[in-house]
C-alpha positions as CSV (number, residue, x, y, z in Angstrom):
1,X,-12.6,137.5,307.8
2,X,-10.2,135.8,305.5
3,X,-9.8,135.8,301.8
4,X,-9.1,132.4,300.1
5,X,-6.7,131.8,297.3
6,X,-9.6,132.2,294.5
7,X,-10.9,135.4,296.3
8,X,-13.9,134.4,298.0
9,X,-14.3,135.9,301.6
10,X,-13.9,132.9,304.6
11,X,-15.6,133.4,307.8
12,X,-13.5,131.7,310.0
13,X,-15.1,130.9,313.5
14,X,-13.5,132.0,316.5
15,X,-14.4,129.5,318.5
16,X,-12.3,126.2,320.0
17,X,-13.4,124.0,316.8
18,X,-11.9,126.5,314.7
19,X,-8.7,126.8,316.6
20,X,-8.4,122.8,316.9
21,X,-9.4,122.9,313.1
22,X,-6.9,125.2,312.6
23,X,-3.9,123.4,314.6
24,X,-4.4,120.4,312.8
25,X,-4.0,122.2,309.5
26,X,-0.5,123.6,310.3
27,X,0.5,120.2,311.9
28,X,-0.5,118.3,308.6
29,X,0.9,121.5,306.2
30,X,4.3,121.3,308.3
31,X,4.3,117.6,308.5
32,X,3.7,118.3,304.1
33,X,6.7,120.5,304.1
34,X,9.0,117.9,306.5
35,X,7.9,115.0,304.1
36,X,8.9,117.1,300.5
37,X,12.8,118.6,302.0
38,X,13.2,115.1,303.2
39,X,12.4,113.6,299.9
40,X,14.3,116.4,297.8
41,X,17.4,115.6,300.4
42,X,17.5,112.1,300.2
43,X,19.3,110.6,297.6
44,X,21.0,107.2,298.9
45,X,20.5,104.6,296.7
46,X,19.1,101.1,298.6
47,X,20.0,97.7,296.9
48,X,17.4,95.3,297.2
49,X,19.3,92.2,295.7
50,X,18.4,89.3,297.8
51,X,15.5,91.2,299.3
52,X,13.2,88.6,297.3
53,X,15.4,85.9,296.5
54,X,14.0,83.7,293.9
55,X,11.5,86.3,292.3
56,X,12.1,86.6,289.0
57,X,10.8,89.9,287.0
58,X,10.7,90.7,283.4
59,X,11.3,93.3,281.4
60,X,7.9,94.4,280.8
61,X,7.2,94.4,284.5
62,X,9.9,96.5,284.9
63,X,8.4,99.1,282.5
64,X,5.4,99.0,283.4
65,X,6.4,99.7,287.2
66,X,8.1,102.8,285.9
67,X,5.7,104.2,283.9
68,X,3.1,103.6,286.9
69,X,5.7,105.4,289.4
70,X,7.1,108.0,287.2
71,X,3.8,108.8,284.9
72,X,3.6,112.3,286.4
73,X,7.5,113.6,286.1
């Protein structure tokens, strides 16, 4: 028996669905972890000047795009 991160007790079944259950979890926490230390690492900044050549974008679109991207920092 297990205790979860509010305190309730978890049964957690011995059997080969909880072990597969289990594996995947680590995979997908690991992969988690792999994902945020890449992100926090990479800082290279990518021009992408001729990337839509033609496209013309205002001001407010540009505003709005940040505050949809950055609305939870």
């Amino acid at each position: 028996m297990a205790t979860g991160t509010t305190g309730e007790n978890i049964q957690i079944p011995p059997d080969a669905i909880g072990i597969a259950m289990y594996t995947k979890l680590s995979l997908i926490e690991n992969e988690l972890h792999d994902t945020k230390t890449l992100l926090r690492t990479q800082r290279k900044i990518v021009s992408l000047k001729g990337l839509l050549k033609g496209v013309r974008i205002t001001d407010d679109e540009i505003e709005t795009a940040k505050k949809s991207l950055f609305k939870h920092v």
